[in-house]
C-alpha positions as CSV (number, residue, x, y, z in Angstrom):
1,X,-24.6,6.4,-3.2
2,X,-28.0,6.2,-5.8
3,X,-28.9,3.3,-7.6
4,X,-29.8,3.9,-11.4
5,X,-31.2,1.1,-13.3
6,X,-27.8,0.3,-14.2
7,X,-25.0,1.6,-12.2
8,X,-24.0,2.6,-9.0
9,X,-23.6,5.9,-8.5
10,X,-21.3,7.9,-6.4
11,X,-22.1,11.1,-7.7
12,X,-20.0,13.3,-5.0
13,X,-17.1,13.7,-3.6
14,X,-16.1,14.3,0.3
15,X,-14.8,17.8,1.3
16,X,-15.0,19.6,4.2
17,X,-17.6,17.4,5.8
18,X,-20.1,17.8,3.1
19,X,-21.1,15.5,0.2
20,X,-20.2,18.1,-3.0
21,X,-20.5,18.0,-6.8
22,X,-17.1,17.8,-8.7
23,X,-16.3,21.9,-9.5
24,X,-13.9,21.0,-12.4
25,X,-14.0,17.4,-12.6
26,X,-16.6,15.1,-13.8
27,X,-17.7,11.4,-13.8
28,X,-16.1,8.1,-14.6
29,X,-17.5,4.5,-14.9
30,X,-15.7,2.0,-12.8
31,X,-14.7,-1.2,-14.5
32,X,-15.9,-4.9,-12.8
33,X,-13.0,-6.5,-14.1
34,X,-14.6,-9.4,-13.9
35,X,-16.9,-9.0,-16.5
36,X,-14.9,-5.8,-18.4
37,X,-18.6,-3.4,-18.0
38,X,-19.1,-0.7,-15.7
39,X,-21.0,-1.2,-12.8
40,X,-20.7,1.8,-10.7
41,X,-20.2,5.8,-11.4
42,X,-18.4,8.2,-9.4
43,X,-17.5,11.6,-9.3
44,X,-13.9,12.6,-10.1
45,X,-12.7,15.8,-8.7
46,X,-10.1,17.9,-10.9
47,X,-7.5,20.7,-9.2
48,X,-10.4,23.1,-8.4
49,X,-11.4,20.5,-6.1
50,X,-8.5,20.1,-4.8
51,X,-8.1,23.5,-3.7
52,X,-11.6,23.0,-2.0
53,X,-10.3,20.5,-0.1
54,X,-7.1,21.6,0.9
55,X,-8.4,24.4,2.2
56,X,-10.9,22.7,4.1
57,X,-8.0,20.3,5.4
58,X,-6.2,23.5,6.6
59,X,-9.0,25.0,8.4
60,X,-9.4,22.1,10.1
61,X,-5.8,21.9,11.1
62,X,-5.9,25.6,12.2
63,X,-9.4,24.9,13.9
64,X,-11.1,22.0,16.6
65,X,-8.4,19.4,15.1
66,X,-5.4,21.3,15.8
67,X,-6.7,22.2,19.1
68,X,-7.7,18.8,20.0
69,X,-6.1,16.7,22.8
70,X,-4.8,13.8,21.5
71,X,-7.2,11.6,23.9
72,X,-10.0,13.3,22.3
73,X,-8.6,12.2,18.6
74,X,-7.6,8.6,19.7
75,X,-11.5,8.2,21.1
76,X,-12.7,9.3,17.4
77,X,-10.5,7.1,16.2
78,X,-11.4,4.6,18.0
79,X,-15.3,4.8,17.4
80,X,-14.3,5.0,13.3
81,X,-12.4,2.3,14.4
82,X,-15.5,0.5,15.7
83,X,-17.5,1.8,12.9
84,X,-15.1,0.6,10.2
85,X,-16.0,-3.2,12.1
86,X,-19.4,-3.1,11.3
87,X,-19.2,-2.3,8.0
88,X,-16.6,-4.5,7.3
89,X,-18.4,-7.2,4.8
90,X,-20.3,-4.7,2.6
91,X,-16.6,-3.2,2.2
92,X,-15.1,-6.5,1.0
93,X,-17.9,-6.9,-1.0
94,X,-17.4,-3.5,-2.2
95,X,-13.5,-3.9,-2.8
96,X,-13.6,-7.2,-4.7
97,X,-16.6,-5.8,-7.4
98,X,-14.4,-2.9,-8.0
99,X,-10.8,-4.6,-7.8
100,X,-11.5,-8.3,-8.7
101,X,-9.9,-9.7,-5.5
102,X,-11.3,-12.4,-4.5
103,X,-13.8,-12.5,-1.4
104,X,-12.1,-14.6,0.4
105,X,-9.1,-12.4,0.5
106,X,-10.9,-9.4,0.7
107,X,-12.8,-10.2,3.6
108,X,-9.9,-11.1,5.7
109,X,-8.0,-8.7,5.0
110,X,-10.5,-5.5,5.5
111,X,-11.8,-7.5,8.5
112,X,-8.2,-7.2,10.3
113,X,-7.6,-3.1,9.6
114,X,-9.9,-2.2,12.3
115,X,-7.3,-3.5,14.6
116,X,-4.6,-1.6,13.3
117,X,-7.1,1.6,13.9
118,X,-7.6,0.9,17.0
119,X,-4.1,0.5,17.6
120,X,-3.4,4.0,16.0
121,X,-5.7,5.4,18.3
122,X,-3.4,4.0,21.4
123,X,-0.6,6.6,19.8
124,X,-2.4,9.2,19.4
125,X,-1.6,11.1,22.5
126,X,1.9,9.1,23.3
127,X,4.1,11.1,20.7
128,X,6.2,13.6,23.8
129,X,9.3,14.6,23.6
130,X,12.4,15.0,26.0
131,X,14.3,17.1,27.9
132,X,17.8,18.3,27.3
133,X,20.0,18.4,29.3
134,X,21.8,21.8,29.2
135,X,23.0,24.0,32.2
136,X,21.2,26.1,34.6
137,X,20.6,29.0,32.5
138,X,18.2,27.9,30.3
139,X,15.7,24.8,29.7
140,X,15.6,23.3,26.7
141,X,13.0,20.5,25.3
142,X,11.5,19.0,22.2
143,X,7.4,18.7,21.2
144,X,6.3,16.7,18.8
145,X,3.9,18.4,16.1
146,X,1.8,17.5,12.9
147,X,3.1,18.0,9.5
148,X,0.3,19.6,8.5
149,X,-1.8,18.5,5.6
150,X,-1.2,15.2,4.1
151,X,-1.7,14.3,0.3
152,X,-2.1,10.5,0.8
153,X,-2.3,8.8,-2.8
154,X,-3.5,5.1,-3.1
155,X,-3.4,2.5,-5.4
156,X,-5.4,0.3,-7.1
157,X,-4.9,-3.0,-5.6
158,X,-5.7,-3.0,-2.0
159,X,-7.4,0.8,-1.8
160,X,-8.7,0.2,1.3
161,X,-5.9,-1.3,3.2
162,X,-3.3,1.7,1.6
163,X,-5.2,4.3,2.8
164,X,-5.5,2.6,6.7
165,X,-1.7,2.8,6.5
166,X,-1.8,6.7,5.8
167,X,-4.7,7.8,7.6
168,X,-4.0,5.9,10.8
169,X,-0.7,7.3,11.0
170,X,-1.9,11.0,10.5
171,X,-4.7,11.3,12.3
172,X,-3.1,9.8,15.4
173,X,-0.3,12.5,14.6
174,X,-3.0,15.4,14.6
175,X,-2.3,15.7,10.7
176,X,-5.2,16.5,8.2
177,X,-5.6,14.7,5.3
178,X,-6.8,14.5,2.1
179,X,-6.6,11.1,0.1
180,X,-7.3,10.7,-3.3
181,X,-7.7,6.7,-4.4
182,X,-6.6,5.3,-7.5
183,X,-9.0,6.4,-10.6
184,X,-9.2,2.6,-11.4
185,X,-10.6,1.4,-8.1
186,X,-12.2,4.7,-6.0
187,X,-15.5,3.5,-4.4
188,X,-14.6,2.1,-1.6
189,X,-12.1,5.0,-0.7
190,X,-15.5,7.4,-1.1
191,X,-17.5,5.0,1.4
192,X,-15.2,5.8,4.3
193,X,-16.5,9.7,4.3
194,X,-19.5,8.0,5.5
195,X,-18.0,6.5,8.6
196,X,-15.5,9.6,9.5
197,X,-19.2,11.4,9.3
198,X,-20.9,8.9,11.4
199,X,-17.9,9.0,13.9
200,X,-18.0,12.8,14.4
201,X,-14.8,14.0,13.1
202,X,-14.7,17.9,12.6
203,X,-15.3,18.7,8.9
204,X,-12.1,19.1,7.0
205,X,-10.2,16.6,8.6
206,X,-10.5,14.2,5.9
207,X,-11.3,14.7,2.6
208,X,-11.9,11.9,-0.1
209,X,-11.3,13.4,-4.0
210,X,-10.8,9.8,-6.2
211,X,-9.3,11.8,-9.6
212,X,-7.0,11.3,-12.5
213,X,-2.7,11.7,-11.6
214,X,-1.4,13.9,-14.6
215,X,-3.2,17.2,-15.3
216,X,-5.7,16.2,-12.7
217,X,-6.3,15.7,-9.1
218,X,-3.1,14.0,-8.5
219,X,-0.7,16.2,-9.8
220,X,-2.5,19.4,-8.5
221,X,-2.2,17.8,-4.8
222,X,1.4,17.2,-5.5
223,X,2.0,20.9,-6.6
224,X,-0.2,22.5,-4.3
225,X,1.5,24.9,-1.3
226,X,-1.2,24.2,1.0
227,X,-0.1,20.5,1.3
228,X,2.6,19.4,3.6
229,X,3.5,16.1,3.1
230,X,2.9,13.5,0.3
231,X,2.1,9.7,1.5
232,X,2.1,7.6,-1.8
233,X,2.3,4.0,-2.7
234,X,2.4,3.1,-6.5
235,X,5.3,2.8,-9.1
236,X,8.8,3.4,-9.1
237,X,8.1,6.2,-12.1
238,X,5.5,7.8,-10.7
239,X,7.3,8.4,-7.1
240,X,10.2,10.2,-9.4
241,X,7.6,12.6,-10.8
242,X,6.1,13.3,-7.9
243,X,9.4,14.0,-6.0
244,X,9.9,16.6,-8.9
245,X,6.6,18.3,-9.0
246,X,6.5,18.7,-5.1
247,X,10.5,19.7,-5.1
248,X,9.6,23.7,-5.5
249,X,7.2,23.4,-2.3
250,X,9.9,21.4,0.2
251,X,6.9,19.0,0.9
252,X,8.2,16.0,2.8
253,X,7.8,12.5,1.7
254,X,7.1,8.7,2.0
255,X,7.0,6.5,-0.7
256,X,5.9,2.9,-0.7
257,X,6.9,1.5,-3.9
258,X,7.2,-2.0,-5.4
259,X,9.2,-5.1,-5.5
260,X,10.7,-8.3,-6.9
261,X,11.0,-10.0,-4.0
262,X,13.1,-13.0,-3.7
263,X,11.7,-16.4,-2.1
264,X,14.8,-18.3,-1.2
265,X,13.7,-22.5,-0.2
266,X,16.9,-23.7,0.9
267,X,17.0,-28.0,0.7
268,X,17.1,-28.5,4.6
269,X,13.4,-26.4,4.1
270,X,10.2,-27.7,5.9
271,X,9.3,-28.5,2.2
272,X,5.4,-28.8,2.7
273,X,5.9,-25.2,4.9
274,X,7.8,-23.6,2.2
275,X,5.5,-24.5,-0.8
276,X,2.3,-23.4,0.9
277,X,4.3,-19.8,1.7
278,X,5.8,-19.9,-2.0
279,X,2.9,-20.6,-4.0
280,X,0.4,-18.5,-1.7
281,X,2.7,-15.4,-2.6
282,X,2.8,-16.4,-6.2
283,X,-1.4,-15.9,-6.8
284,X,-2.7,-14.7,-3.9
285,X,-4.6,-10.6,-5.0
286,X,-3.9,-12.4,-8.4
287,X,-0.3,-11.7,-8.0
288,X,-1.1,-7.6,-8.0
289,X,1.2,-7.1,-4.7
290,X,4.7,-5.8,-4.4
291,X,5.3,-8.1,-1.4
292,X,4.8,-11.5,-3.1
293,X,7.5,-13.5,-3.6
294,X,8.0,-14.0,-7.2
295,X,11.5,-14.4,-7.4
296,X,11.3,-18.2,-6.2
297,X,15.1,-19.6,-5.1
298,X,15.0,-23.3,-5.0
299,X,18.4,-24.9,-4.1
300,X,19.0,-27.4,-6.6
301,X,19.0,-30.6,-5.0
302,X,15.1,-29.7,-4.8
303,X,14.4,-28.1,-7.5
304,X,12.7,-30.4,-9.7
305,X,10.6,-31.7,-7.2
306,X,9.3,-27.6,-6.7
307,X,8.8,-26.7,-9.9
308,X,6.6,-30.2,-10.1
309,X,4.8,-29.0,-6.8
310,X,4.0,-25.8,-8.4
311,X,2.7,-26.8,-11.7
312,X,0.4,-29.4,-9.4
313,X,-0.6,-26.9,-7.5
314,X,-1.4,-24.1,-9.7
315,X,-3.9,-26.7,-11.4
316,X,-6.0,-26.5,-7.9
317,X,-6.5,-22.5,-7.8
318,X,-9.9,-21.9,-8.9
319,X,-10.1,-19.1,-11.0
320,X,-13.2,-17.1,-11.5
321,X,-15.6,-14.6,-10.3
322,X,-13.8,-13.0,-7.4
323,X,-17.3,-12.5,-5.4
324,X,-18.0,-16.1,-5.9
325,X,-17.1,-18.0,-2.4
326,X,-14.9,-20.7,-3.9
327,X,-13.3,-18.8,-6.0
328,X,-9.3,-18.4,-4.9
329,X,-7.8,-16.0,-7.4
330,X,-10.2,-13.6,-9.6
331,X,-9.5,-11.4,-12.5
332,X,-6.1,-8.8,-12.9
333,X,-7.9,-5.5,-11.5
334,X,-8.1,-3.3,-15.3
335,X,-7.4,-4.2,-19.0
336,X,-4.2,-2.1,-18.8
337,X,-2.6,-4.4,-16.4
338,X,-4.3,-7.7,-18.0
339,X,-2.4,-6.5,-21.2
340,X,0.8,-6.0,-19.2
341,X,0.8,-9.2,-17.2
342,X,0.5,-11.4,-20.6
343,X,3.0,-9.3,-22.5
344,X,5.9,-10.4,-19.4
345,X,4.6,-13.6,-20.3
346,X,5.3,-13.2,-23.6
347,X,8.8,-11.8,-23.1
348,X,9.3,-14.9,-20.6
349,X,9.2,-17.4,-23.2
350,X,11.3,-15.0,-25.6
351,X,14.1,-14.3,-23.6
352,X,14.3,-18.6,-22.9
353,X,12.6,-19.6,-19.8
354,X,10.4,-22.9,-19.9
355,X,6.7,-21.9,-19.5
356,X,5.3,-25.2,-17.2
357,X,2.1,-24.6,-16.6
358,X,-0.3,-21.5,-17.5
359,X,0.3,-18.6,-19.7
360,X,-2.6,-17.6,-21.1
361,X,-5.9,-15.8,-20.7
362,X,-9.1,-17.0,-19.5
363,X,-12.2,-16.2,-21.1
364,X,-16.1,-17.3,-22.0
365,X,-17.7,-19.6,-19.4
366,X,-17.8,-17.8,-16.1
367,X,-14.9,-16.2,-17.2
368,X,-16.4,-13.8,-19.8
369,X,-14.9,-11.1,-20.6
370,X,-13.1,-10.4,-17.8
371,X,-9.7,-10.2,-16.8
372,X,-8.1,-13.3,-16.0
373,X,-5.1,-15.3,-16.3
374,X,-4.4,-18.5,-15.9
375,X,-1.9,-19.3,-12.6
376,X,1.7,-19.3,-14.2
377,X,4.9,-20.8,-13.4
378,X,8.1,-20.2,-16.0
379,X,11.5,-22.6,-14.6
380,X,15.1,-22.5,-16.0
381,X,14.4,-18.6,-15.3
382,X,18.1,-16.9,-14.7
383,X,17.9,-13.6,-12.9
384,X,19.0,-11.8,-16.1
385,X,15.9,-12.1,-17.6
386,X,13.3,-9.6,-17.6
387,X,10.9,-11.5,-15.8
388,X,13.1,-11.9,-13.0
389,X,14.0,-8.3,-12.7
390,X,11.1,-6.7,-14.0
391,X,7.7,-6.0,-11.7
392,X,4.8,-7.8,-13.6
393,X,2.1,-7.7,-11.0
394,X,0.3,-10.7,-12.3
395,X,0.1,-14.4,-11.1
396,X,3.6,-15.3,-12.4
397,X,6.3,-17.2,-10.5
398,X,10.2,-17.2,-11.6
399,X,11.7,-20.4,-10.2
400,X,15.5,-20.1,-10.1
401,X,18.2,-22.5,-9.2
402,X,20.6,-21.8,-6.6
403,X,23.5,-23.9,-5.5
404,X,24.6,-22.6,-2.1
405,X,24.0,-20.4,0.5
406,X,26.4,-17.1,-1.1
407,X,25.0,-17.7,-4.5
408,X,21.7,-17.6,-2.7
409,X,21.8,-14.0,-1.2
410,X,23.9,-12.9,-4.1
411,X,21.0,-13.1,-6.7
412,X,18.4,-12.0,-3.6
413,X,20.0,-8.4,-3.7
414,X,21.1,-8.2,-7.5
415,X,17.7,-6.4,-8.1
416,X,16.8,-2.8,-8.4
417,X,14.3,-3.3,-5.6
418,X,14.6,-4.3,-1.9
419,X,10.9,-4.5,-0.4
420,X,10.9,-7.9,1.2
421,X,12.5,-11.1,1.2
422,X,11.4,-14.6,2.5
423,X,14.0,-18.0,3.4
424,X,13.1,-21.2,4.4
425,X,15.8,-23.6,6.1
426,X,15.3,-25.6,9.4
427,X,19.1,-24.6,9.7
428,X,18.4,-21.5,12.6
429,X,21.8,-20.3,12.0
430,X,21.4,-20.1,8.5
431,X,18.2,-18.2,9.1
432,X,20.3,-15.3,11.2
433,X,23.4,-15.5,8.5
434,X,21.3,-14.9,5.2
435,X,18.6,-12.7,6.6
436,X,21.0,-10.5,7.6
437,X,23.2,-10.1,4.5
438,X,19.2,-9.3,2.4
439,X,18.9,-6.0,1.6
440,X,15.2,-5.5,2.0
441,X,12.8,-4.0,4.3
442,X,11.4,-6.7,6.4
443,X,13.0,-10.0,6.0
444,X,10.8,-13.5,6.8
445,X,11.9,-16.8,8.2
446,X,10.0,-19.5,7.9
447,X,7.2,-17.5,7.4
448,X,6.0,-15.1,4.9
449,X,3.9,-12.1,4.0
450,X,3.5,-11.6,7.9
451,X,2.6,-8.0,8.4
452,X,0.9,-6.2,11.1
453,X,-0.1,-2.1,11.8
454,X,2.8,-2.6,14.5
455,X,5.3,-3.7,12.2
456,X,7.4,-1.1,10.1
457,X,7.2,-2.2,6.6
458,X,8.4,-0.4,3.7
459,X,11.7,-0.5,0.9
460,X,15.3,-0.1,0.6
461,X,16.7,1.3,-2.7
462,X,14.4,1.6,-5.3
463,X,11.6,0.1,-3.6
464,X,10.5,3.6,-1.0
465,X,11.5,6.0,1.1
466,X,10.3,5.8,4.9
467,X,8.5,3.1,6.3
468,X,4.5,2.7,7.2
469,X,3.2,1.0,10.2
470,X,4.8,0.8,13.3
471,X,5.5,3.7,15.6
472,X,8.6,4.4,12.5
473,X,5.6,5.6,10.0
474,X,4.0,7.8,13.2
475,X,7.6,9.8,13.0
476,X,7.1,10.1,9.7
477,X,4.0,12.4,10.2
478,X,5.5,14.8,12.9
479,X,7.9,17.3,13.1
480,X,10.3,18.2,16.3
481,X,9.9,21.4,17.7
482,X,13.0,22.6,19.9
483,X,12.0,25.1,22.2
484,X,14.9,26.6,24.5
485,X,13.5,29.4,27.5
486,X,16.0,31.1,29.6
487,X,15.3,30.9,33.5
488,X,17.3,34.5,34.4
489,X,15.8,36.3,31.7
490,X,19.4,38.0,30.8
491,X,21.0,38.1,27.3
492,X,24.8,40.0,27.2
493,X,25.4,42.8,24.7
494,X,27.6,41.8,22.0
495,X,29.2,45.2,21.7
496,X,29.3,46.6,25.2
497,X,32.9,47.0,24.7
């Protein structure tokens, strides 16, 4: 990393262990979205570099990696682990300048993945296998093996935390990887190379190549023989092309894909509970998270007194300059998805909902030029409507009106997606009943955006394939081996007779 009298530059990319120059790529200006100028440049690698670091990915895996004892990877682990701690601040500080999430949120969130390193590193030499049970002419067993090389593809909201789900899981699996971050937000994806360097991982092991999807980086890793697996989280549409492009080379997949999730606040709810749960998951990462609950279910006999609460509430988020410590909720991370978030908005009020509070843009003052949106709550919103069904990734809640429990879980799964889910009812059978009827991932009661390294999150239908974190997304980088040995050595001939 240089300073220049005006940027940050990140003028190389990782590969092999060494800091290179992009062969066929170039540079790129990364947005502040706070104030719409660039503040940083960094090197984008194109499908020559990819090659570079595929290869080095697979002499790694053919080389001290794949050799290594998986007590020798968890201890590496466990130092980047230690290493990732210390340089935990400047990271958030890092993250919001180049996402626009606000330091609060930032920090507490990259301060908490070095736990879920360090818990990767306790699996890293606890995948075995079993014995099988056979007669007494032959023993048969299973190992458990890498995939190989890993394409792990990040996005732009929470770069950091989507690439400690993938590289946790593969390097504790003995896989090699190489990750290429979202083009919008890449710099603090480049700034782990310095810590898997400082840690003493052999060269090759990871690789960091921030580049362009179509025609670029991203669709060269996808194509490319030399790579195993693909580990991506982004859109719906891009997973389908992916899936295509990578079809001819029989790479495996995980996909961890988005969400309209449905937040049902049943009228026997902790009320007080369930409106600090719902309208947290309505603005918190400035709504840019396929977890949050913006599908709100409000059971009728409450429902005006939520959609009050809300419009109340969304008057006390302070919106402004994410790096700013009072600041809850900063700007939408790039003008492509500012544009999107206020067109939804748009079609909101077309297709009939009533806009309460919010709506608009923010802008001059400490606002600028940058990307934000005011916190924004539509009512009356029937789960027809686009902005019910529709992912917006912005900081806009749907509040629907539900009348009973069935109509409750009937408009929870009449979505495309089925990430997560939240209810809140003081009624514990109710709880059991209607989070078992949700077809979603991971299911909260009482609670809500609860996730941990140990837990398996990811989608049914349309929202993934596979699941990261927990010991499910560790299967998910390993293969079984069956390996069946005679003990008398004797094989009969076929045609003896």
């Amino acid at each position: 990393m240089l300073k220049s009298d005006r940027l940050t530059c990140y003028d190389h990319l990782y590969i092999g262990g060494s800091w290179v120059a992009p062969e066929d790529g170039g540079f790129l200006e990364s947005i502040d979205p706070s104030t719409g100028r660039p503040w940083a440049r960094v090197a984008f690698g194109g499908p020559g570099d990819i090659d570079r670091a595929v290869a080095a990915a697979r002499a790694a895996l053919n080389g001290p990696w794949g050799r290594m004892p998986g007590h020798e990877r968890a201890a590496l682990l466990r130092k980047f682990a230690d290493l990732y701690a210390q340089r935990a601040a400047d990271l958030a500080v890092l993250e919001t300048t180049d996402s626009g999430r606000a330091l609060r949120e930032s920090r507490a969130d990259i301060g908490g993945h070095t736990y879920g390193y360090h818990w990767w590193a306790s699996l890293a030499d606890k995948h075995s296998g079993r014995t099988i049970p056979f007669d007494d002419s032959v023993h048969a067993f299973t190992t458990r093996v890498p995939v190989g090389v890993v394409g792990a593809i990040t996005p732009w909201n929470v770069p950091l935390m989507a690439a400690a789900w993938k590289l946790g899981p593969a390097l504790a699996a003995g896989c090699t990887v190489v990750l290429k971050p979202a083009e919008q937000t890449p710099v603090t994806s480049l700034e782990l190379g310095k810590l898997f360097d400082e840690a003493g991982f052999p060269p090759g092991v990871v690789n960091i190549v921030p580049g362009y999807g179509k025609d670029g980086a991203g669709e060269r890793l996808v194509t490319h023989p030399g790579v195993d697996k693909i580990a991506f989280t982004g859109e719906g549409a891009t997973a389908k092309v992916i899936l295509r492009a990578g079809a001819d080379t029989m790479k495996r997949f995980t996909f961890e894909l988005g969400g309209k999730s449905p937040h049902i606040i049943f009228a026997d709810a902790d009320l007080e509970q369930a409106l600090n749960a719902a309208t947290n998951s309505a603005w918190t990462l400035c709504g840019q998270s396929c977890a949050l609950g913006s599908r709100v279910l409000v059971q009728r006999p409450i429902y005006d007194q939520v959609v009050a609460e809300f419009a109340r509430r969304a008057a006390q988020v302070r919106v402004g300059p994410p790096l700013d410590e009072a600041t809850h909720m900063g700007p939408q991370a790039h003008e492509e998805q500012l544009a999107k978030t206020l067109s939804y908005i748009d079609i909101g009020r077309a297709d009939g909902a009533e806009l309460v509070t919010g709506g608009g843009r923010l802008s001059g003052g400490v606002h600028g030029d940058g990307y934000f949106v005011q916190p924004t709550v539509f009512a009356n919103v029937s789960n027809e409507m686009r902005i019910a069904r529709e992912e917006i990734f912005g900081p806009v809640a749907a509040l629907i009106p539900f009348d009973d429990e069935e109509q409750a879980i009937a408009i929870a799964n009449d979505t495309a997606y089925g990430l997560t889910a939240g209810l809140w009812t003081q009624d514990i059978g109710r709880g059991h009943r209607v989070s078992s009827r949700i077809r979603a991932g991971m299911v909260w009661v009482n609670t809500y955006r609860f996730i941990r390294w140990s837990t398996p999150y990811g989608g049914f239908k349309g929202s993934g394939w596979g699941r990261e974190n927990g010991i499910e997304a560790l299967d998910s980088y390993l293969e079984t081996r069956t390996t069946v040995v005679s003990t008398t050595g004797r094989f009969p001939n076929a045609y003896a007779n």
